[in-house]
N, C-alpha and C positions, 0 to 999 in steps of 0.2 A: 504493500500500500504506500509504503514510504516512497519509494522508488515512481508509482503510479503520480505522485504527489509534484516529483520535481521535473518529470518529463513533461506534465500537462501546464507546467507554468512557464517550460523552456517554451512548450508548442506556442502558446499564448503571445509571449513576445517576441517570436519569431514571426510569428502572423501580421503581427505589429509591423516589425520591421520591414518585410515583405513588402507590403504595403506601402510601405512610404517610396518618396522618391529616392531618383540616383544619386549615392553617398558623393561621388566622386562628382556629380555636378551639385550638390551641396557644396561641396569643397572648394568648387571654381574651376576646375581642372577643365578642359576642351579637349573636344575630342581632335584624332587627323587630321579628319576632314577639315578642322577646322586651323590645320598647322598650331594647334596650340599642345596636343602632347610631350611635343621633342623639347621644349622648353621650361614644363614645369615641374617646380620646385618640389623634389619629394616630399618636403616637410608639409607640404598641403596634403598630401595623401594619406595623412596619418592622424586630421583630423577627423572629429565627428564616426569613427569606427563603431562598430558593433562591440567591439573588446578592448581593452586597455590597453597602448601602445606608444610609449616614448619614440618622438621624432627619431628617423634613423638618420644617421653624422655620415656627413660626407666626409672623405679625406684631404688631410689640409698638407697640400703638396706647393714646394718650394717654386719660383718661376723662374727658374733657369734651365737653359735647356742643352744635351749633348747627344751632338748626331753621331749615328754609330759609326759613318763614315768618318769622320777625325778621328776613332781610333781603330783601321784600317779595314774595316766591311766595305763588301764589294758586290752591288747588286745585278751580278752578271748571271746567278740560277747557276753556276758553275764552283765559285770560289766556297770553303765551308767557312763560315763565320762565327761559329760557336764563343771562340775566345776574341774576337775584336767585339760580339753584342758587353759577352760576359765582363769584358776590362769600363765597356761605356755605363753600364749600369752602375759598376762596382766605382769610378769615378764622379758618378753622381750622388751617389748615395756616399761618399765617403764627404762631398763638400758638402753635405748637410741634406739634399736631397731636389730633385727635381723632372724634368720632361725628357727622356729619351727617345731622340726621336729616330725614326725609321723611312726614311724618304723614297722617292719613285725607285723601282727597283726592283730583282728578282732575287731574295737576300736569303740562299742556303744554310741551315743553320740544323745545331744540335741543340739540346732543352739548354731552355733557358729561364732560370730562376731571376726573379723577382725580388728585392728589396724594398725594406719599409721605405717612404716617402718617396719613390721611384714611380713613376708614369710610365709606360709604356704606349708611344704615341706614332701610330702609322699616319701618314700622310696619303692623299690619293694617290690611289697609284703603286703604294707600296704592297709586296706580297713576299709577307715571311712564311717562306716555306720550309717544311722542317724534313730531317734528311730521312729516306728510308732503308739506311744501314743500318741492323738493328745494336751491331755494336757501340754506336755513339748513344745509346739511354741505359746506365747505368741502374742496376737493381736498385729498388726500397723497398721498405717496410713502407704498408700503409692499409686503407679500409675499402674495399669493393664491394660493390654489391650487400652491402651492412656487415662483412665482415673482414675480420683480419686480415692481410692478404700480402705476398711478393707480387713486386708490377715492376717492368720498365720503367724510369722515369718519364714522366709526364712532359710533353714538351713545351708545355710552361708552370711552371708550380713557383710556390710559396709556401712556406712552412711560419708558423707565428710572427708574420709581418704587419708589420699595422701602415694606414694609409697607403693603399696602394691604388693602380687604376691601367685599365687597358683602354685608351682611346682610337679615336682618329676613322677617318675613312678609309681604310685598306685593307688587307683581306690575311686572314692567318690560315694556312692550309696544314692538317695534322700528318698530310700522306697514308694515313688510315688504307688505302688501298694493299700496302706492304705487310701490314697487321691481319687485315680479319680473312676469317673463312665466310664465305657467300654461301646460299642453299639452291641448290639448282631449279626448286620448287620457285624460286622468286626470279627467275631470269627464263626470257623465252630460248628458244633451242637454239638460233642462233647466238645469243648472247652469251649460253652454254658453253657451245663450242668455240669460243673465241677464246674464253676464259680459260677453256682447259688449255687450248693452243697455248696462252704465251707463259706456261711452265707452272709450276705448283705443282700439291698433288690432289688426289681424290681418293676420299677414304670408299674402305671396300665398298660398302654400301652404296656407293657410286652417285651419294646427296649430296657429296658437300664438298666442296673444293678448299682447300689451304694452301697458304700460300705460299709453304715449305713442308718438308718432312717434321723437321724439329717442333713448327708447330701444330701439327695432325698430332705428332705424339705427346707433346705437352701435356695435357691433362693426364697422364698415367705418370710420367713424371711427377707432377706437381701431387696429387694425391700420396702419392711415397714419402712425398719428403714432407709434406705435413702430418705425415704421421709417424713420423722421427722425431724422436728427444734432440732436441738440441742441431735439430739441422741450422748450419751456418748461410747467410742469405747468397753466398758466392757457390753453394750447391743446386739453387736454382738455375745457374747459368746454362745448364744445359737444355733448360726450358725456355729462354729468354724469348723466343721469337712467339711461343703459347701467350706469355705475358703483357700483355695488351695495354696499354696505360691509360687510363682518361685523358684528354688533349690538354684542358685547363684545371690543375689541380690546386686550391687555393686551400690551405688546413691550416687552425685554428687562425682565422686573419680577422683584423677588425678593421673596418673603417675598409671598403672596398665599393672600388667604381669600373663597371665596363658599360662604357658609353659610344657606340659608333661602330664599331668595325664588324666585318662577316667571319664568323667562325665556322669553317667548314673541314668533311674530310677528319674525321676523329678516329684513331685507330679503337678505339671504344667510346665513352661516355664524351661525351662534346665539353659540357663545364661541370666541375663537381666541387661546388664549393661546398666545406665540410669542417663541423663545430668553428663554426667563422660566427660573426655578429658583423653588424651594422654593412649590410650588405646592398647596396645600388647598381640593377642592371636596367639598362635604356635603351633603346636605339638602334639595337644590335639586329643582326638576321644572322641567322644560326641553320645550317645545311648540312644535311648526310645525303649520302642516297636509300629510296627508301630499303633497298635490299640491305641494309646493312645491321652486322650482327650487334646487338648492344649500343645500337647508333641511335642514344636520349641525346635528348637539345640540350636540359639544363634539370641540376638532381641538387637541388638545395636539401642537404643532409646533417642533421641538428645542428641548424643556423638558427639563429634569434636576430630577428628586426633585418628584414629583407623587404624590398620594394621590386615586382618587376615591370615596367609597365613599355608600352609603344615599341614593342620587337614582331620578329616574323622568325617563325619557326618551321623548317620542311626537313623532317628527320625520318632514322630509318627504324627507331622503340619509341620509347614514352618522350611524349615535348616541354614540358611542364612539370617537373613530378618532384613530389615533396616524400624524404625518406629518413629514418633515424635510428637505423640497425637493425642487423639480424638475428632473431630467435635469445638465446641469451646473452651473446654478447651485445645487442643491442639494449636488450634489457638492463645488464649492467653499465654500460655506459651514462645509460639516464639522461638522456640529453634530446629531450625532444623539440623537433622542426616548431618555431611558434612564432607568432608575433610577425604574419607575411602578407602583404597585397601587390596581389597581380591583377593589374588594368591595361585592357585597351591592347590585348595582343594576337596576334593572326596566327592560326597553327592549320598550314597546308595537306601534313602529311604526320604520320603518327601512330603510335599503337592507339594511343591516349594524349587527347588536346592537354587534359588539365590530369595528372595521376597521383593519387597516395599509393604510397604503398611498392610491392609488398611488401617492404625492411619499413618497417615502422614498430619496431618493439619498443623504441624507447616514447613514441608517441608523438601525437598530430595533434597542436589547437592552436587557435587564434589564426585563420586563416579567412582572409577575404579575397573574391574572385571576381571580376566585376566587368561585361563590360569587354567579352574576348567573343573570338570568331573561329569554328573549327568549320574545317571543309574537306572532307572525305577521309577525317582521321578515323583510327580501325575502332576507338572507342571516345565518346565524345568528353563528358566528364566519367573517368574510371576511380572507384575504390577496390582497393586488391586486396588482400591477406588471407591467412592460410592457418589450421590450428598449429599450435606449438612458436610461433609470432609474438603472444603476450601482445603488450601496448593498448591504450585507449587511443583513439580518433577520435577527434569532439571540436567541437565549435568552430565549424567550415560555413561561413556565408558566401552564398555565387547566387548573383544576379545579373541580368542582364543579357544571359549568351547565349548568342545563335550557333544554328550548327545545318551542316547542310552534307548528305551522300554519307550518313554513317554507316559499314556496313553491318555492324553489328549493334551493340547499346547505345543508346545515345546518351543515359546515361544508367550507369553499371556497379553496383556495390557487389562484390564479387567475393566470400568469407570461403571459398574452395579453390584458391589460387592454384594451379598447379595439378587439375585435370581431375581432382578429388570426388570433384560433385558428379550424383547421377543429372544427366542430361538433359532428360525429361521429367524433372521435377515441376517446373513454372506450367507446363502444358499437357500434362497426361490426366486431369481431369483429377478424380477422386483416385487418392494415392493413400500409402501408408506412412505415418512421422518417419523421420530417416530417423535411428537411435542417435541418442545425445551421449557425449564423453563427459566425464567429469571436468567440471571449472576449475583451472590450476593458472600461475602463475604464464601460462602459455596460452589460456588463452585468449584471443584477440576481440574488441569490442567495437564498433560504430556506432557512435550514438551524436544525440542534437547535431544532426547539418540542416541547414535551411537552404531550397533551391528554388530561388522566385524568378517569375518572367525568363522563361528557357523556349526558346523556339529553335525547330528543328524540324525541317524537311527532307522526308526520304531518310529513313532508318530500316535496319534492321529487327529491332526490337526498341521499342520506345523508351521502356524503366525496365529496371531488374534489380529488388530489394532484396537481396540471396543472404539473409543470416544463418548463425547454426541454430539447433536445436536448443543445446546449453547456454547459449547466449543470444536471443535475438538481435537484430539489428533494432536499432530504438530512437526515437524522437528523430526521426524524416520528416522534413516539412518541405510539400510538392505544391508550391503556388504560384498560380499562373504559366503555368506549362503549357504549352499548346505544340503537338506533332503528329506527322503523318511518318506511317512504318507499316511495315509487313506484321508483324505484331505489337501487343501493346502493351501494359503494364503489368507485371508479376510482382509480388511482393510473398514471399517463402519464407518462415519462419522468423516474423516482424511482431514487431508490439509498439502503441501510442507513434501511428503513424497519421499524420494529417495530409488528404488531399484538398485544394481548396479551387476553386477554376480549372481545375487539368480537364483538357480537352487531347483526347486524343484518337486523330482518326487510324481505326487499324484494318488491315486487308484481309487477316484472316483472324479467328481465335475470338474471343474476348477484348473488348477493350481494357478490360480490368479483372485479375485475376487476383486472388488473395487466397492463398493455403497455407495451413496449418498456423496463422497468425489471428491476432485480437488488438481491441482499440483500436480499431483504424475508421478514419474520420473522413465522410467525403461530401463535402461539400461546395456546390457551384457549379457553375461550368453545364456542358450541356453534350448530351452523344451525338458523337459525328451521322451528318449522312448517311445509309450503310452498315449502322451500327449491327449486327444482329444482336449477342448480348452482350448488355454493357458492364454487367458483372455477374460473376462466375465466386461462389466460395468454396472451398473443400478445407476438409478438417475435423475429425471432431475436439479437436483442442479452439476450433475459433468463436468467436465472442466480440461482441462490444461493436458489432461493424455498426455505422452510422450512417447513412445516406439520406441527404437532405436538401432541398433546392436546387436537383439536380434538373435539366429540362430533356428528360426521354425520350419524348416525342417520335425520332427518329428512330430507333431500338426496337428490332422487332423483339425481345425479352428485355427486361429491365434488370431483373434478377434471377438467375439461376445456382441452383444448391446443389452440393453432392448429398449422396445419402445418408452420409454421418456427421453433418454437421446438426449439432444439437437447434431444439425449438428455439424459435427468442434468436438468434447467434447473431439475426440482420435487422434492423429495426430501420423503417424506411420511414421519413416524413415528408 
């Protein structure tokens, strides 16, 4: 009852909120269209929130400036310049700190670290490309994927640097080509055959091309040696080519700005800014191709007080995605993603526009989404996790965003990450409860997100509220939603869900499917044209369902019941 008590006061002023207008045009902020994004001032974006959130601090960088050219870079795409970036940087940062500049050029290079109060600033024109000899990236210890891990060094990182910033008009390329394995499932025949032509190899299975022997066999290496006491990081080296590095690796950094430049071509993760604070990305466009393995735009991973806004994202996994460890090392880490708004951003290509998950053990809150555009990414807003994960996810506000050719969810809370769930749960009509596992320290929760004013043409499935059994998914608030899909809204083991205006027209099935959940509240809004029913319950565990002021009319059934959903369980008004 307790619990009943504080999800229906979250639902209450989420409704509230919902309702009202755009935070961010409260705030003053303009949109492109109106040339007024690229210009404003983060600290506007951090008023007026849903959640409590100190302005996040720009970095206060010195205005002097050295071009890497004065100490002997040479942008001919031929010369390596590893040690003329690394001497310009290390010259700046030693007279106290300022603008490294990178001018018109085709400037070869090996990873290049970053110093506190150092700028890194491309000019038009300029393209730091980085080398694809795998011996010039040097092993580290560091966090992949939410866990501990050996990587190639990152071809640009930072380690505990404060004030830092990537600017400029120019384009950073990772050569990601020399790293990943492709799937041949994502490339047509001739594009197959091209790839196998110019050398690599193909594992037996004859799916996946790598782009050396050493790294096909990499992961049998790497598995060995982490399960060795005391393996030394220079026993990886035989793995090094397996070892993929995120392109932008920024750990524990404060006070951080990427403003301007296109970052493309990631031998894995594009940016991975990781336990950093005060975090400012702008302006950026951020490119994979889409066949690419691990190819996320941007993996803000327990960061605190982050702003994204007025970027374009065309990647080849997740484009947006908020992470904070995996299973129990994330758990003890304890350092969950919070305190983040992202406005005003384009995501062309994707698993997932906007994504939690799935390393979020250490936990997801204080996130606002506001105000973005997804166009034929694979999931439009995605929640991922899986049991044995742990962590809360809680208080995610997204308003505002259109989506267009999703082929799957448009938007997707997903508690079976990793192939777990049966299939036909949302649509096989009168089912039996999947059994529940006992609630431990692992497992994982969704609860209070608010998702107002979401439009969306052409989906695959419109909603999919997937919780477990032992843990429902809890306090969803779905207002003002309006989509067209092939199917339409499922919610599976849910509790004190609020629908309020959702309109969704769907081609086949139910417009609205609700099993084995209770509380769920639907009010507004009206059945599409075509409707046949517009809801469907199964369960005998459901309860509390509400339907009220909804306009029928259209629905050739209004309500239909499986045979075990107890008397009472729908109450219409």
């Amino acid at each position: 009852m307790r619990r009943g008590i504080i999800v229906s006061a979250f639902v209450l002023s989420a409704l509230t909120w919902a309702a009202s207008g755009s935070l961010t045009a409260q705030r003053g902020a303009t949109s492109p269209a109106t040339a007024g994004m690229a210009s404003v001032d983060p600290r506007s974006l951090t008023a007026d929130l849903p959640f409590p959130m100190a302005p996040v601090a720009l970095p206060q960088i010195p205005s002097r400036a050295v071009r890497i050219t004065d100490h002997g870079a040479r942008g001919d795409g031929i010369t390596l310049n590893t040690d003329a970036i690394a001497a310009a940087i290390a010259a700046c940062a030693k007279a106290g700190g300022g603008r490294v500049v990178v001018p018109r050029g085709v400037f070869l290079t090996g990873p290049v670290e970053l110093k506190s109060r150092v700028e890194l600033h491309l000019e038009r024109g300029a393209l730091l490309l980085f080398s694809p000899t795998f011996e010039h990236y040097p092993l580290t210890r560091t966090s992949y994927e939410g866990l501990a891990s050996v990587k190639a060094t990152s071809p640009i990182w930072a380690r505990g640097a404060e004030d830092i910033a990537i600017t400029g008009e120019g384009v950073i390329d990772g050569s990601g080509q020399a790293w990943r394995p492709v799937k041949k499932g994502k490339l047509t025949a001739g594009q197959w055959t091209a790839l196998v032509a110019s050398g690599g190899v193909v594992d037996k299975a004859g799916t996946t091309w790598w782009p050396s022997l050493g790294a096909l066999n990499g992961a049998d290496t790497v598995k060995a040696l982490d399960s060795k006491p005391g393996a030394a990081l220079q026993d990886y080296a035989a793995a090094r080519e397996f070892l993929r590095p995120v392109m932008i690796s920024l750990v524990e950094c404060r006070r951080v700005l990427l403003d301007g430049p296109t970052f493309q071509n990631s031998p894995a993760w594009n940016i991975h800014p990781l336990l950093s604070e005060d975090i400012v990305i702008r302006n950026i466009t951020v490119l994979n191709p889409w066949y690419s393995q691990n190819g996320d735009g941007l993996d803000l991973d327990s960061c605190r007080r982050a702003i994204v806004y007025n970027c374009r994202f065309d990647v080849g996994d997740d484009a947006i995605c908020i992470k904070s460890g995996k299973d129990e090392y994330g758990r003890k880490r304890a350092r969950p993603t919070e305190n983040v708004v992202i406005v005003d951003n384009v995501v062309y290509h994707g698993h997932g526009g906007f994504t939690v998950g799935s390393e979020m053990s250490g936990g997801v809150r204080n996130i606002l989404v506001e105000r973005c555009t997804f166009l034929g990414t694979d999931v439009g807003l995605r929640f991922k996790t899986t049991r044995g994960r742990g962590g809360v996810v809680e208080k995610i506000w997204i308003r505002d965003v259109q989506m267009k050719d999703i082929p799957t969810d448009a938007i997707g809370f997903n508690m079976y990450y990793g192939g777990e769930a049966p299939t036909d749960v949302a649509d096989a009509g009168e089912t039996a409860p999947r059994p529940a596992m006992p609630v431990n320290e692992g497992t994982p929760q969704f609860r209070d997100i608010v998702l107002a004013r979401i439009l969306c043409r052409g989906a695959g499935r419109a909603v999919m509220l997937e919780g477990l059994p032992e843990m429902p998914i809890r306090g969803i608030v779905l207002d003002g939603v309006r989509m067209s899909a092939i199917k339409g809204l499922a919610a599976v083991d849910a509790d004190a869900i609020a629908l309020r205006g959702v309109e969704i027209a769907a081609q086949a099935g139910p417009a609205l499917a609700v099993r084995h959940s209770r509380n769920v509240t639907i009010e507004g809004g009206a059945a599409a044209p075509g409707t046949g029913v517009y809801l469907r319950v199964d369960g005998a565990a459901a309860g509390g369902i509400r339907v009220s002021g909804v306009d029928l009319k259209n629905a050739k059934t209004a309500v239909e019941t499986g045979a075990n959903v107890p008397a009472g369980a729908v109450v219409r008004k």
